[in-house]
C-alpha positions in Angstrom: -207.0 103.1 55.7 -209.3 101.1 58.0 -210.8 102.8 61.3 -209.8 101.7 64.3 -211.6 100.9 67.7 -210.3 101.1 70.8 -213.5 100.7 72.4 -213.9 97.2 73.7 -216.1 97.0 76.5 -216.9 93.2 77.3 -215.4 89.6 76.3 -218.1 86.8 76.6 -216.8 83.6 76.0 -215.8 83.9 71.9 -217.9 87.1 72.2 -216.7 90.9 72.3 -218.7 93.8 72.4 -216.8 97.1 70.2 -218.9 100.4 71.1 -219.1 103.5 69.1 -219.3 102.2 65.9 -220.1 103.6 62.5 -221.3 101.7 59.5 -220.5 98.2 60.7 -222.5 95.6 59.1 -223.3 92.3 60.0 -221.0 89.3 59.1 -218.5 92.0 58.5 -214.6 90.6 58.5 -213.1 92.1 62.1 -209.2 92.3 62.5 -208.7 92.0 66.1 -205.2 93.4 67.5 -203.8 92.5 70.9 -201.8 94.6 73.3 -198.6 92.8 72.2 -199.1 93.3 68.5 -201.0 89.4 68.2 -203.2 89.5 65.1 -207.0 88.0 65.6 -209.9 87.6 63.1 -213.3 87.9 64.2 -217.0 88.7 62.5 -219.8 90.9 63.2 -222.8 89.0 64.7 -225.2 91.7 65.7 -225.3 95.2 65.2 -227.5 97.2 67.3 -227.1 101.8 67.5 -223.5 101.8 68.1 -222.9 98.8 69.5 -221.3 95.6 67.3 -221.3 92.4 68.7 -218.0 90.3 67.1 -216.9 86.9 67.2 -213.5 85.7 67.9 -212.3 82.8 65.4 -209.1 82.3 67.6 -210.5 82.4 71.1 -210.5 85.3 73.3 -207.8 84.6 76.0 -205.2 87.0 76.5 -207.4 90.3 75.5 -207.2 93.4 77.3 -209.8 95.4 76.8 -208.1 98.9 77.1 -205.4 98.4 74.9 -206.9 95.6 72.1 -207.5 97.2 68.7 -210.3 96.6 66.4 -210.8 97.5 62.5 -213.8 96.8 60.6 -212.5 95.1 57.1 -215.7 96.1 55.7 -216.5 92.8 53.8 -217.4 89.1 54.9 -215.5 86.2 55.6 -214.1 85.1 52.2 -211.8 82.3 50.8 -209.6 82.0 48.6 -210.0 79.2 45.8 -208.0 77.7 43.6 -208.3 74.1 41.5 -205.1 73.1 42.9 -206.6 73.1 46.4 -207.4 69.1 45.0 -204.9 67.0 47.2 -204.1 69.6 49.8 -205.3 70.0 53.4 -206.3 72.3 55.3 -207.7 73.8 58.7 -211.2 74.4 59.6 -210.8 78.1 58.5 -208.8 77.7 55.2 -205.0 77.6 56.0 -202.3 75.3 54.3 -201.6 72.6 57.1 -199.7 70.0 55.2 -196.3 71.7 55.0 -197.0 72.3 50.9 -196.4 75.3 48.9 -198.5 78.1 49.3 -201.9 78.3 46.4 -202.4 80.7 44.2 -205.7 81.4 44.4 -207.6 81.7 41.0 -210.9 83.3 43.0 -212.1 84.7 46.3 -215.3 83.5 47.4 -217.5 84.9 49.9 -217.8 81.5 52.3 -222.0 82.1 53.1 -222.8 81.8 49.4 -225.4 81.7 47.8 -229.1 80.3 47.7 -230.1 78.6 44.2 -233.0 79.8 42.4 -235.3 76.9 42.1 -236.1 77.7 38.9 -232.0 76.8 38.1 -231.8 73.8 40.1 -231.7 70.4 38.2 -233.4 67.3 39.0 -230.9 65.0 40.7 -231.4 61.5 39.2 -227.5 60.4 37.8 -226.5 57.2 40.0 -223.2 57.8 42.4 -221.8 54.7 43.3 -220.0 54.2 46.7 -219.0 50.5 46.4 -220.9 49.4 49.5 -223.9 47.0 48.6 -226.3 48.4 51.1 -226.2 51.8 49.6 -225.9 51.7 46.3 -228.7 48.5 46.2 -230.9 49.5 48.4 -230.4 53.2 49.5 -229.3 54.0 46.3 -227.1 57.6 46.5 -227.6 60.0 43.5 -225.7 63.1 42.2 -226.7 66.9 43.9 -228.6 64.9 47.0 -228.4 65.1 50.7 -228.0 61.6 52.0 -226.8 62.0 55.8 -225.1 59.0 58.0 -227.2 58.8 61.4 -224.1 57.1 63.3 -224.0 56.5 67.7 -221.0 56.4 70.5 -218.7 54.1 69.6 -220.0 53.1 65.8 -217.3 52.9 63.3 -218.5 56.5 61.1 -215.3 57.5 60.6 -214.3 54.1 58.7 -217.7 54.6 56.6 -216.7 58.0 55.9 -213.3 57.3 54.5 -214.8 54.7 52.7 -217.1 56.4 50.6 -214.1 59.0 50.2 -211.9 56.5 48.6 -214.7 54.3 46.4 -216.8 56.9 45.6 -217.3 57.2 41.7 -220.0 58.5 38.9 -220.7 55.7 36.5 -220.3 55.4 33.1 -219.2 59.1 33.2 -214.8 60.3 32.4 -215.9 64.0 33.9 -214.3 65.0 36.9 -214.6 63.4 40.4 -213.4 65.0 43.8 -214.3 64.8 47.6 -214.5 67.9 49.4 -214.0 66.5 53.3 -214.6 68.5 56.2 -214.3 67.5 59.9 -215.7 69.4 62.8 -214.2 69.0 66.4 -212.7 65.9 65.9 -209.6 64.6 68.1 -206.2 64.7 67.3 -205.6 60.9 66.9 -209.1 60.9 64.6 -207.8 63.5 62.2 -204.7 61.4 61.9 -206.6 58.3 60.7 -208.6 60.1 58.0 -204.9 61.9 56.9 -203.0 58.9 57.1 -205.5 56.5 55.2 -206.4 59.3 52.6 -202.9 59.1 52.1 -202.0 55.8 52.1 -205.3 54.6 49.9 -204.3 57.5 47.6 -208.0 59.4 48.1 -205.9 62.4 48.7 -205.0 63.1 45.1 -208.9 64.0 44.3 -209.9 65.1 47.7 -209.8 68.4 49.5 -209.6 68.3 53.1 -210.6 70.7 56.0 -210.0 69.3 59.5 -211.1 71.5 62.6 -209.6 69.8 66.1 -212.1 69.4 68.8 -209.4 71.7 70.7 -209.5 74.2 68.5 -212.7 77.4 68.5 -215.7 76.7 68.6 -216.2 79.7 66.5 -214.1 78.4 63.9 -215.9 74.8 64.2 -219.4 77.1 62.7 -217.1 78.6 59.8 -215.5 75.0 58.8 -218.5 73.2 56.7 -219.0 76.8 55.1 -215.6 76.9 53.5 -215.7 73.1 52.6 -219.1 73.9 50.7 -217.5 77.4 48.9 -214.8 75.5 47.9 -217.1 72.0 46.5 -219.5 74.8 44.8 -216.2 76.4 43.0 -215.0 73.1 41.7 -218.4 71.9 40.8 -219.7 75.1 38.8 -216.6 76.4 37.9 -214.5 73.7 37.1 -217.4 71.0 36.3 -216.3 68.2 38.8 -218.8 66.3 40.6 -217.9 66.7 44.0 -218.6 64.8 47.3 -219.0 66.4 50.4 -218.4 64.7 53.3 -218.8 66.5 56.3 -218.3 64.6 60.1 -219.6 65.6 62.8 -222.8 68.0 61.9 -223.0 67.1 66.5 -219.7 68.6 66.5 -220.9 71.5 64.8 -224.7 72.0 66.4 -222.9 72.0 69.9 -220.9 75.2 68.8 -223.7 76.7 67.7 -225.7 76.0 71.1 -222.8 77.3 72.9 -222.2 80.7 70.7 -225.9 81.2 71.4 -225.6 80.3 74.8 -222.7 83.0 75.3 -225.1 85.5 73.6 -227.9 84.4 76.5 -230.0 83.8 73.8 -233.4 81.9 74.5 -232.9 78.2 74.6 -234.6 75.9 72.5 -235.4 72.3 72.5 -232.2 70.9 74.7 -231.4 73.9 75.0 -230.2 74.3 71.0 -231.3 77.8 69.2 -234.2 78.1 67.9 -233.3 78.9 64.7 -231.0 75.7 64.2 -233.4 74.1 61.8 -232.9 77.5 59.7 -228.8 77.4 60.2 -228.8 73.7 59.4 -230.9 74.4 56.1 -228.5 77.1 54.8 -225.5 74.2 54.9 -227.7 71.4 53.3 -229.5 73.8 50.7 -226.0 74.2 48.9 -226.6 70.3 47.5 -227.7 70.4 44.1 -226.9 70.6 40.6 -227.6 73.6 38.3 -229.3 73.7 34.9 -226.9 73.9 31.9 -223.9 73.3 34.6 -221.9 70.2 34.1 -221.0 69.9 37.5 -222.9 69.2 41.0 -222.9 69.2 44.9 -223.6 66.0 46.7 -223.4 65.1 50.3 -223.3 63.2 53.0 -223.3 64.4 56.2 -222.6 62.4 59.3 -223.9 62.9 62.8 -223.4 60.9 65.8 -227.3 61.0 67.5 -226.8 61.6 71.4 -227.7 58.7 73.7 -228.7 57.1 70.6 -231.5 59.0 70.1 -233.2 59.5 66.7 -236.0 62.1 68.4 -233.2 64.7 69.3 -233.1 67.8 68.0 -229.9 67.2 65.3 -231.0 63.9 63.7 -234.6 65.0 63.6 -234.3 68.4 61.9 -231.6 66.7 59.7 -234.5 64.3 58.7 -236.6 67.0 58.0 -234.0 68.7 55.6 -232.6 66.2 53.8 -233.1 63.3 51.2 -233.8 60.4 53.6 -230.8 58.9 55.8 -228.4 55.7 56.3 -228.6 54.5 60.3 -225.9 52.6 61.4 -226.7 50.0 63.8 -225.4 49.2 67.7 -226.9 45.6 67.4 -225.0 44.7 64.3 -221.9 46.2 65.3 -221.4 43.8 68.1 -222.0 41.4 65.6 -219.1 42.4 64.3 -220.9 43.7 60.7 -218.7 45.7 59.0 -220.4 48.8 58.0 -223.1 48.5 60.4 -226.1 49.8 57.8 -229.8 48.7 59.2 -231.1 48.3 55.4 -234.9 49.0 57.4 -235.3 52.3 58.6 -232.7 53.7 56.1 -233.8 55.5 53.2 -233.0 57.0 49.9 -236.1 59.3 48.8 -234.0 59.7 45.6 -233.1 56.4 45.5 -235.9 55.6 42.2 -234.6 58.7 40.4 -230.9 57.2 39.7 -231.7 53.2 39.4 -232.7 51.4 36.2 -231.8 50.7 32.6 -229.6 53.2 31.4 -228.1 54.2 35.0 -227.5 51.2 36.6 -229.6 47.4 35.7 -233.3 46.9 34.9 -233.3 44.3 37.9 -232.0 47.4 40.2 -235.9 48.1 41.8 -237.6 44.7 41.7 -234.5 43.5 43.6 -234.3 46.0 46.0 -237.8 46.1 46.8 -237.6 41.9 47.3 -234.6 42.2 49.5 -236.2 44.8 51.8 -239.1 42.8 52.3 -237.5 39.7 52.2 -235.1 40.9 55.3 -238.2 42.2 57.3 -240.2 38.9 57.0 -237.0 37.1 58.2 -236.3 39.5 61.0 -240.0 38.7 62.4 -239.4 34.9 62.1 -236.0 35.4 64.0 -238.4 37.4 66.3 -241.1 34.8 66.6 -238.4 32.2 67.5 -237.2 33.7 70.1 -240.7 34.0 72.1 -241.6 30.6 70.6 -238.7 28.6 69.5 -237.9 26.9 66.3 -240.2 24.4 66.6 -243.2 27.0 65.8 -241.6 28.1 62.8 -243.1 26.8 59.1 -240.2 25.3 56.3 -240.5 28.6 54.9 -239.8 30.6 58.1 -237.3 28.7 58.7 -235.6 29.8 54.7 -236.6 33.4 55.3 -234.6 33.1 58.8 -231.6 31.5 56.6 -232.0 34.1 54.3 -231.7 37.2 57.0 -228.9 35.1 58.1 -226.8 35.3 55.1 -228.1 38.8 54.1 -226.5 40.0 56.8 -223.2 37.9 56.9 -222.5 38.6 53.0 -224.2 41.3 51.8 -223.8 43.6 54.3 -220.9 42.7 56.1 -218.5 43.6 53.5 -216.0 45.2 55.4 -214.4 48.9 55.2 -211.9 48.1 52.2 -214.5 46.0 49.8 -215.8 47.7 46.7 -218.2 46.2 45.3 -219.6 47.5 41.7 -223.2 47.8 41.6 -223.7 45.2 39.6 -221.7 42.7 41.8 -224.4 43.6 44.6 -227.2 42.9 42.0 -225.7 39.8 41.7 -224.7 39.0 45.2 -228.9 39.9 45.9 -229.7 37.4 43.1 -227.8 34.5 45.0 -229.3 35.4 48.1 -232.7 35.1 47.1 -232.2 31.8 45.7 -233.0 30.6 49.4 -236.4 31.2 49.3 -239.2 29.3 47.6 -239.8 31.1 44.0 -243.5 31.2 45.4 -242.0 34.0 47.7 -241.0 36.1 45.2 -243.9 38.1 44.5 -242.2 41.6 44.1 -240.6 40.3 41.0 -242.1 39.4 37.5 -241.4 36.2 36.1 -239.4 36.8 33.0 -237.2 38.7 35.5 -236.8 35.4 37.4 -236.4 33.6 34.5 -234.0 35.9 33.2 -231.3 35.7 36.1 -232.0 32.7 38.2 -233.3 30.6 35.0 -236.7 28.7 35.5 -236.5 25.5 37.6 -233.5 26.6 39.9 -236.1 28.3 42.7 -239.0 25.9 42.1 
């Protein structure tokens, strides 16, 4: 039998302060009861003498501190897991919210997990391929790495996201594939898009989704990406699936944090954000990865929508610091009307060597990529240069570089949201594309290579 409190002596916000404790620890489970019987769930964020400091997951309106019960459950916040949990969705904290039947759960996990010993992690270098050119080509994605999406207002992530949800794919590889999506503080009519084209594209049947509303707890919105990573780490080590985390809006997420910690009157830092939210941050991208003599692994891909645009504030730039490079989708492209928006140029893969090649995807795979890159900058300084100067100061082969970033960005890039592309139709599509400029120009590529796939007069 459980203890009970009925010494509540302050509400905060999502915070509630229980006094004359004994033996609470911290992240301990809470049962929180109301005056009129209402059952609430809360966890232990600081312990201090007596005194316990607990969360509210459902918000605190309504308490009363005189009569409002609380029992210690003497464990932490756990989840039940189960492999039929593929195809099912859920709320940010766990529950069934698509009318199906109850699961019966195989496990029950403890949702902070657990750090990998380095010593057990393995090297990720197996190729993942999303079907969109400018990814798999040039910021190539590979399996148990941490690729985030830096997105802005009013870019199209949540069509990117549900993109790489439906195409995503291990090559050459019949093992088990499944998407683990969470979504953070997202609207109502947002978390009807990604149910109604999971469903309708059929990406429900391997995914698992967790979708917290922007109207529900913010305290809930903290606990959401943890139970999407407990339940990709089941599947993944348990079951051996490769598993894609998706996981929109890490903002979403950072702004709870910043306003638990404001409730707490915790010292600001930078923007007023904690200061440990480099540390929290790590603790969710640290559970990428794949394990040594485990046929299964973690990869994500978290997405982030950068205030005012701003690739110096505190999210994107910690992000940055965490993870495995990053995809930035562009404002000046989307009003092209390029479809995904991915500026090739200051994306990066740091991975992106590790899972490209013979025997993963083609031997052209780097030479191309590297050509491309710097094919597409040269252009974007001639485009550049005729601006200030006009046309007329551009050289014959200015004028095919500025063709080339013409077409690189009309065709290769603007694929649209329901194109997949294998990664050997980009390769190709790259080939064609470089067929604009002199062969002279190609000097990240060896010869025989150009012989071998644009044959030896057609660029001369």
């Amino acid at each position: 039998m459980l203890k009970e409190y009925r010494t509540v002596t302050e509400v905060v916000g999502p915070l509630m302060m229980v006094e004359q404790v004994e033996g609470v620890k911290f992240d301990e489970l809470v049962e929180i009861e109301l005056q009129d019987g209402t059952m609430r769930h809360g966890q232990v964020l600081e312990v201090e003498n007596d005194k316990a400091m607990v969360q509210i997951f459902e918000g605190p309106s309504g308490i009363n501190l005189r009569d409002t019960k609380v029992r210690f459950r003497g464990k932490p916040l756990s989840l039940d897991v189960s492999e039929d949990m593929v195809g099912r969705i859920f709320d940010g904290m766990g529950n069934i919210i698509d009318d199906g039947p109850a699961i019966i759960p195989e496990d029950n996990l403890d949702v902070n997990g657990q750090a990998i010993n380095p010593v057990s992690r393995d090297y990720p270098d197996e190729f993942i391929q999303t079907g969109i050119s400018a990814i798999d080509h040039l910021n190539t994605l590979v399996r148990g790495q941490k690729l985030p999406v830096f997105s802005g207002s009013g870019l199209p992530h949540k069509e990117l996201a549900s993109q790489i949800a439906r195409q995503a794919t291990v090559l050459n590889s019949d093992e088990k594939f499944a998407v683990v999506f969470a979504a953070m503080g997202i609207t109502f009519d947002e978390a009807e898009y990604f149910m109604q084209d999971f469903k309708k594209t059929g990406a429900i049947d391997r995914s698992v989704m967790f979708i917290n509303l922007a109207n529900d707890p913010a305290i809930e919105r903290i606990a959401t990406p943890k139970i999407a990573l407990t339940t990709a780490e089941y599947l993944a080590f348990e079951k051996g699936m490769h598993v894609l985390v998706i996981m929109t809006d890490m903002t979403n997420y950072c702004e709870a944090l910043r306003e638990i910690s404001a409730a707490r009157r915790e010292v600001p830092g930078r923007r007023g954000y904690p200061g440990y939210l480099y540390t929290n941050l790590s603790t969710i991208y640290e559970r990428a990865g794949r394990l040594v003599g485990r046929e299964g692994s973690v990869t994500q891909i978290p997405i982030l929508s950068m205030p005012e645009d701003d690739i110096t504030h505190p999210i994107p730039d910690l992000t940055g610091y965490i993870t495995e490079g990053q995809i930035i989708l562009d404002q000046n492209l989307n009003n092209q009307g390029i479809k995904p928006p991915i500026n090739v140029l200051p994306s990066l893969s740091r991975l992106k060597d590790k899972g490209s090649g013979e025997g993963k995807t083609r031997k052209d795979h780097a030479a191309t990529m590297n050509q491309l890159f710097a094919a597409y900058a040269t252009g974007k300084q001639a485009k550049e240069l005729a601006v200030v100067l006009g046309e007329s100061a551009l050289t014959e082969t200015d004028k095919k570089y500025v063709e080339f970033t013409d077409r690189f960005e009309k065709e290769y890039i603007n694929q649209g949201f329901y194109t997949n592309r294998t990664i050997f139709e980009s390769l190709d599509l790259g080939w064609e594309l470089l067929r604009i400029l002199p062969r002279t120009e190609l000097k990240r590529i060896k010869d025989e290579m150009i012989d071998e796939y644009l044959g030896q007069t057609e660029t001369e």
